[in-house]
C-alpha positions in Angstrom: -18.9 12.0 -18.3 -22.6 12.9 -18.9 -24.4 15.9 -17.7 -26.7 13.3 -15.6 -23.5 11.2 -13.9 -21.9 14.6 -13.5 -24.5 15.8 -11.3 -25.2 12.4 -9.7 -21.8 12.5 -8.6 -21.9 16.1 -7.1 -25.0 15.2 -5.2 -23.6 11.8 -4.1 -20.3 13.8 -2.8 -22.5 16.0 -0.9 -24.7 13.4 0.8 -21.8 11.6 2.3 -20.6 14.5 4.3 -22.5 13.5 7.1 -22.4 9.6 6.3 -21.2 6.8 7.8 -19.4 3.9 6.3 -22.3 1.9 6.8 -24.6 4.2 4.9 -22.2 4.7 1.9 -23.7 0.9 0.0 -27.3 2.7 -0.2 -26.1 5.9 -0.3 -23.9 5.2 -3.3 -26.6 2.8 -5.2 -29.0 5.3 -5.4 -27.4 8.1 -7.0 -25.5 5.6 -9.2 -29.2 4.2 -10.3 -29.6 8.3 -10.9 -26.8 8.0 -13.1 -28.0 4.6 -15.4 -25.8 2.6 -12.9 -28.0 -0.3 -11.6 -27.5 -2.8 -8.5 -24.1 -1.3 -7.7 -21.9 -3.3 -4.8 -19.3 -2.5 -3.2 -16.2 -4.6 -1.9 -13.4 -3.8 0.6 -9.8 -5.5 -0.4 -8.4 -7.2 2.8 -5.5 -6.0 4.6 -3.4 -9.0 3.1 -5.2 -8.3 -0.5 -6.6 -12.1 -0.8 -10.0 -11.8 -1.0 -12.9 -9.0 -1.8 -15.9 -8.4 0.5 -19.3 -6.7 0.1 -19.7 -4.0 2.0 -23.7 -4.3 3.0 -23.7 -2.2 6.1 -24.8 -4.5 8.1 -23.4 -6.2 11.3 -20.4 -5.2 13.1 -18.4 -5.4 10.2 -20.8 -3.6 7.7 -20.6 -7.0 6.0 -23.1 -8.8 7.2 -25.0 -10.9 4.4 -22.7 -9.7 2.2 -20.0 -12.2 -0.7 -16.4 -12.8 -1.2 -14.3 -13.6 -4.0 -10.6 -14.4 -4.1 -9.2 -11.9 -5.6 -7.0 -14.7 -7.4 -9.2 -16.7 -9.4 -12.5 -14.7 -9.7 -13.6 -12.1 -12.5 -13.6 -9.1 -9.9 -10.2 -10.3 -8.5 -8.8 -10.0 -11.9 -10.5 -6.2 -12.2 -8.3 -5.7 -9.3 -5.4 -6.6 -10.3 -5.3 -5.5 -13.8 -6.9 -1.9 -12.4 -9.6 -2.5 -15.9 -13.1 -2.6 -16.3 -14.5 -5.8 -16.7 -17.4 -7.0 -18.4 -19.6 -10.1 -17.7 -21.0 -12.2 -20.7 -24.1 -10.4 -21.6 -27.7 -11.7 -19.6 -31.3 -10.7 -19.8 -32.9 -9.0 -17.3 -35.9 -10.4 -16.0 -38.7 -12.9 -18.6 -38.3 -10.5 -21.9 -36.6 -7.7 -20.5 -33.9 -5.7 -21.9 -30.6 -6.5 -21.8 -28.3 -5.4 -19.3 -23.7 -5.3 -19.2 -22.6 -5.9 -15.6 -19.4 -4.9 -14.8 -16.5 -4.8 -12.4 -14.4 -2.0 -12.3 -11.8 -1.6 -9.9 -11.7 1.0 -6.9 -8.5 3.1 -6.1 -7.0 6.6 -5.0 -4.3 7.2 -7.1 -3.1 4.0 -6.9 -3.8 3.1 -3.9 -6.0 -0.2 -4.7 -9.6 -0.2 -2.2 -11.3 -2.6 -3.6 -14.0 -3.5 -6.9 -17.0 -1.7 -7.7 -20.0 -4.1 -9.2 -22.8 -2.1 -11.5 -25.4 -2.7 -14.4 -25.5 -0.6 -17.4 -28.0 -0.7 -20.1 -25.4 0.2 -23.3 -21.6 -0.8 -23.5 -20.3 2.5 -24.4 -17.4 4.1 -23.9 -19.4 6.7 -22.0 -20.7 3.9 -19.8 -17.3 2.7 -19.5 -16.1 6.4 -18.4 -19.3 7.2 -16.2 -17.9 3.9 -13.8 -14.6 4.7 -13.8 -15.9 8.0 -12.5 -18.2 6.5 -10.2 -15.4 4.2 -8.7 -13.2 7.4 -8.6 -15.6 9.0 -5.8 -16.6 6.0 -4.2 -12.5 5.7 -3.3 -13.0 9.3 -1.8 -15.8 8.5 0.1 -14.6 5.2 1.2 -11.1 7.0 2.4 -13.1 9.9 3.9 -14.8 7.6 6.4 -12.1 4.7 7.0 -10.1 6.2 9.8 -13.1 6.6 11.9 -14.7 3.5 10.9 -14.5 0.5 13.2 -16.7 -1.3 10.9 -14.0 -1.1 7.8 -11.5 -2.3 10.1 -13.4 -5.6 11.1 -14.5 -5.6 7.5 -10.6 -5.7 6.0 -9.3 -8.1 8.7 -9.5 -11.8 7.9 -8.2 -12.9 11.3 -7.3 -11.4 15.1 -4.7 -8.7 15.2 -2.1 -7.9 18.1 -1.4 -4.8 19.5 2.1 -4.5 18.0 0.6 -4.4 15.0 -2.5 -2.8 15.5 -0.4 0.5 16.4 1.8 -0.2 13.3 -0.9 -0.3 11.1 -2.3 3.5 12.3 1.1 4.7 12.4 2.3 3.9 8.3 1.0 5.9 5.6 -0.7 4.3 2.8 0.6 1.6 0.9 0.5 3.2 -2.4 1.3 6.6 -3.4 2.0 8.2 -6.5 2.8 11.8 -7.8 5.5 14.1 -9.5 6.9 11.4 -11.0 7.8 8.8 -8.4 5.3 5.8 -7.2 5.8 4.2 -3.9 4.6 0.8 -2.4 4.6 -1.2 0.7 3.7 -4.4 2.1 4.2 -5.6 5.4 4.0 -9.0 7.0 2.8 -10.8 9.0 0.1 -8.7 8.6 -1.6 -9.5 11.7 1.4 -10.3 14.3 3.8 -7.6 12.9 6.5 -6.4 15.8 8.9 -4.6 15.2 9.0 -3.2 12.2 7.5 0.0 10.4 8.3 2.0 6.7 7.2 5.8 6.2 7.2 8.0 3.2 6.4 11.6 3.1 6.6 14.6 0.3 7.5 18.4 0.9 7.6 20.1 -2.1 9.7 17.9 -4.8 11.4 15.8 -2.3 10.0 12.1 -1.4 11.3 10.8 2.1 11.7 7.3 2.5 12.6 5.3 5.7 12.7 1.4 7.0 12.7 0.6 10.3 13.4 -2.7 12.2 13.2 -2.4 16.4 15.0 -5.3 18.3 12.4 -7.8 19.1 9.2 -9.2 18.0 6.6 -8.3 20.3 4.6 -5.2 21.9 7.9 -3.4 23.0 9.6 -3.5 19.7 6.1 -2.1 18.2 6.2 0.6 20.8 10.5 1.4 19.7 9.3 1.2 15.6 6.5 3.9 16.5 9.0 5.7 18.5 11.6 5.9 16.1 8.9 7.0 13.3 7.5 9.7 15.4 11.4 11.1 16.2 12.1 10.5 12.6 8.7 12.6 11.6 9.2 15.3 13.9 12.9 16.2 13.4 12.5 16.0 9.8 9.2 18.3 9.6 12.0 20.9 11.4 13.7 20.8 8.4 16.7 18.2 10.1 19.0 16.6 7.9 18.8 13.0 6.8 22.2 12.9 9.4 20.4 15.0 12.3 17.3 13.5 12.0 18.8 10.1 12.7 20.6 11.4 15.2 17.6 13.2 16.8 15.9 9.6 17.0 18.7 8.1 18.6 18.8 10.8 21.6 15.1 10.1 21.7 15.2 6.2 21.6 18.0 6.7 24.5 16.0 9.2 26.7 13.2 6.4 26.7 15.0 3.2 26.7 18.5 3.5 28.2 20.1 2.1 25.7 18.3 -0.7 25.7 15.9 -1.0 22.7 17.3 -0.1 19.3 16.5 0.5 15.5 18.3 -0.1 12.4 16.9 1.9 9.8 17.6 3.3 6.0 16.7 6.8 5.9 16.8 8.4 2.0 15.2 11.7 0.5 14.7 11.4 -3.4 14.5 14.0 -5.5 11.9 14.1 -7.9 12.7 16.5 -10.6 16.3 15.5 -10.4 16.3 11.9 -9.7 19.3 12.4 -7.1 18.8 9.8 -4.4 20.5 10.9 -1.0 20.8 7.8 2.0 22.4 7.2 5.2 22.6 3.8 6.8 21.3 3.2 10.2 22.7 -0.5 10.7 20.2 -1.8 8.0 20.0 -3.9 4.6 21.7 -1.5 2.1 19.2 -0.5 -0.7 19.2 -2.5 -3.8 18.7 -0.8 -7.1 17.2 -2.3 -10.2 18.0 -0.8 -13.9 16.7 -1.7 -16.8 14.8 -4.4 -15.0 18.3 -6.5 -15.9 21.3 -5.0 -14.0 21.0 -4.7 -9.7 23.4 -3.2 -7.2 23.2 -2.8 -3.4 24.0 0.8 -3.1 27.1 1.3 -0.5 27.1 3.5 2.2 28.8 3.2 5.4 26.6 1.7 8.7 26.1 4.2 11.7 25.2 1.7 13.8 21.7 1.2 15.2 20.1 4.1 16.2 19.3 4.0 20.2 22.4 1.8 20.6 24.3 4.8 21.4 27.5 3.5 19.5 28.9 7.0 18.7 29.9 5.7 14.9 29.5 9.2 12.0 26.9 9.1 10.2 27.9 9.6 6.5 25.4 10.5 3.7 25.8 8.6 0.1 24.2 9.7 -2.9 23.3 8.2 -6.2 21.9 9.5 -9.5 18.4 7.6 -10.6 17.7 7.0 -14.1 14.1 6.7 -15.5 12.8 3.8 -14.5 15.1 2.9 -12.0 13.3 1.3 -8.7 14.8 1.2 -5.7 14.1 -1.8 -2.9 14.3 -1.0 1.2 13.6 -3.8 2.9 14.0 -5.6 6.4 15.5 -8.9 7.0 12.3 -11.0 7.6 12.0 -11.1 3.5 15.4 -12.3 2.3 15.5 -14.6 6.0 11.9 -16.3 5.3 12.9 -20.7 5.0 11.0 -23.6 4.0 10.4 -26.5 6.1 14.1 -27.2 5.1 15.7 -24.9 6.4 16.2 -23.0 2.6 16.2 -18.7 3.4 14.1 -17.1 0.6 17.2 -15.2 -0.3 18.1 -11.8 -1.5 18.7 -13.3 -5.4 15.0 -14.7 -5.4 13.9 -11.5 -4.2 15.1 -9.2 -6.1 14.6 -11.8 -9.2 10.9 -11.9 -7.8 10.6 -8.1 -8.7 12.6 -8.1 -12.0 10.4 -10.8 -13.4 6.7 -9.5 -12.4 7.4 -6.3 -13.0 8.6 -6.2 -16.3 5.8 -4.7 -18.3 3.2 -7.2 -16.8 2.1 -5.7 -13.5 1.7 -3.2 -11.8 4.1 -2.1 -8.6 1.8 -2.7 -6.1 0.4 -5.9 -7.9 3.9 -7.0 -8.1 4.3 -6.6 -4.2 0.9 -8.5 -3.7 2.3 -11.4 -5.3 5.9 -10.9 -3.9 4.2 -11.1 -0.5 2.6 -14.4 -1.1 5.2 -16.3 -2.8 7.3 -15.1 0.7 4.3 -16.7 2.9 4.0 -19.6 1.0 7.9 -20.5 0.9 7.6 -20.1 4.6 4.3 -22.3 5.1 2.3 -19.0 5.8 3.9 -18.4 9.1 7.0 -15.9 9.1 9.5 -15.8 12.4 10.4 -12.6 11.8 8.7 -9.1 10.1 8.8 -8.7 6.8 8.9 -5.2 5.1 9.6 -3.8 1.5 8.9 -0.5 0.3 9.5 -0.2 -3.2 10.1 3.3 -5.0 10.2 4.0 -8.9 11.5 7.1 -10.7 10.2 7.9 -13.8 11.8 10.5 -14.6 9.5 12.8 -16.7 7.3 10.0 -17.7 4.5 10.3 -14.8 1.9 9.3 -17.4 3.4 5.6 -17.0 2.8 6.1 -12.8 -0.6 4.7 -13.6 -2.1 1.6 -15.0 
């Protein structure tokens, strides 16, 4: 980084402490203009990840005016996907004037994909190369500083009408991307915009990464309402310092207290350990795990079921453990995946899924591109319409290597 971006960048961090997400296009154009970055755009990923919008600050969206590209099938979808900085041919700027490189570099927090940044340089350097990666490094701070507040960015991200269910899933879930002392996590939940009943958390205290999948009985507002329920039990017992066991148990005497017995939640529940690689589970009723080695040999790991939790079935609740290898990823998932037909009647299937992953994310992909496209080929083998939720949260261990976290 140059002295000149280095300072831009301070000074742009500063500004936006009392910015809105509709000042950040301007705000973030001008000090990148500072820096020998010219035109800069910015675009917001949708909440499915199909197409790329400008964020103009205008309108109710903050979009207003603004373009879209498909982020399969354009040159600033394929910055997104491949996490790179992409050039455009080379063009002259204005009758005689100097040449300019546009590029398209793509916008993330960790690995948590936001969107593409667009910007004009004068040289193609590796110091222009490094001065937009930095650029699109705050930009993803900014953007997440002012997202949770922002009405705007939600209109912005949403390509159709949302119901409540999943309105309140979607504020309750963490990210869907997260990576750090040598794990990565992703998620993907669908349908995106009608999602019920189901709901996946992730947390870290110290070297340990919690993991959970939940599905609540039903597919409308009430099953949202059991999924945040569960969570919220599940969040709270286990920032007490509750076992995997007791904090399951602590969510079933809180499902009961507000539903009689009458509304309940499967669920995998699993703390990894992230210097060790010791993976710890209990089974809630749910999907067993399925872990991938080598990218060639799978397993579903065994554990015994509790039962649902909030079904009040009075079953033990057995913990099973399993040593990770580097490079080992580990699948929790909900039925709506592996239960997904086509118009003749033919289920998605557990082998398909797990060959999906195996075969995109072999070298080629990243995680989270890997669930992008895992998503759509589910939507499209069900003609874009699910029946049922469909969640996956996928973990790797790398085991010492957290340098390959990162594309």
């Amino acid at each position: 980084m140059t002295e000149n971006s280095a300072v831009s960048l301070v000074r742009l961090m500063q500004a936006s402490h009392v910015a809105t997400m509709e000042q950040l296009p301007r705000l973030i154009a001008d000090h990148a203009a500072s820096a020998g970055m010219y035109d800069t755009v910015l675009f917001l990923v949708d909440m499915q990840e199909t197409v790329l919008r400008q964020l103009t600050g205008r309108g109710p969206d903050a979009g207003e005016g603004g373009q879209e590209f498909t982020v399969s099938g354009s040159l600033p979808g394929q910055a997104y996907q491949r996490v790179e900085v992409i050039p455009e041919p080379v063009r002259a700027q204005g009758d005689g004037g100097a040449r300019r490189r546009r590029w398209w570099v793509a916008v993330t927090d960790g690995v948590e994909r936001l969107g593409v940044l667009r910007a004009d340089t004068d040289t193609d350097t590796e110091a222009a190369r490094g001065a937009l990666k930095d650029l699109a490094s705050m930009t993803a701070l900014l953007v997440l500083s002012k997202r949770s507040f922002s009405d705007s960015y939600a209109r912005l991200v949403r390509t159709e009408p949302m119901n409540v269910a999943a309105e309140m899933q979607w504020n309750l879930t963490p990210p869907p991307a997260y990576a750090g002392h040598d794990a990565t996590v992703g998620a993907v939940m669908e349908p995106a915009y009608q999602v019920g009943g189901d709901a996946f958390d992730y947390a870290v205290t110290g070297h340990v990464l919690h993991l959970g999948v939940f599905d609540a009985m039903g597919h409308d507002t009430t099953a949202g309402i059991t999924a945040n329920v569960a969570v919220a039990a599940c969040r709270n017992a286990r920032r007490q310092g509750a076992s995997l066991a007791e904090t399951s148990r602590e969510v079933e005497r809180t499902l009961i207290e507000q539903f009689d017995a009458r509304r309940y939640v499967t669920a995998i529940l699993a703390d990894l350990d992230m210097e060790s690689g010791k993976l710890t589970w209990i089974n809630r009723g749910h999907h067993l795990p399925i872990l991938i080695r080598d990218s060639r040999w799978t397993t579903d790991l065994s554990c015994p079921p509790a039962g649902p939790m909030g079904a009040d079935l009075g079953l033990p609740v057995a913990e099973a453990t399993e040593q990770l290898e580097p490079g080992d990823r580990l699948l929790l998932y909900t039925d709506g995946i592996v239960e997904a037909r086509d118009r003749h009647g033919v289920e998605f299937g557990r082998d398909r899924f797990v060959e999906f992953i195996r075969r995109h994310h072999s070298g080629r992909h990243t995680l989270h591109e890997t669930l992008r496209r895992l998503m759509t080929a589910v939507m499209d083998h069900h003609d874009g319409m699910l029946d049922d939720d469909a969640t996956v949260l996928l973990t790797e261990w790398r085991g010492g290597h957290q340098q390959e976290l990162y594309p």
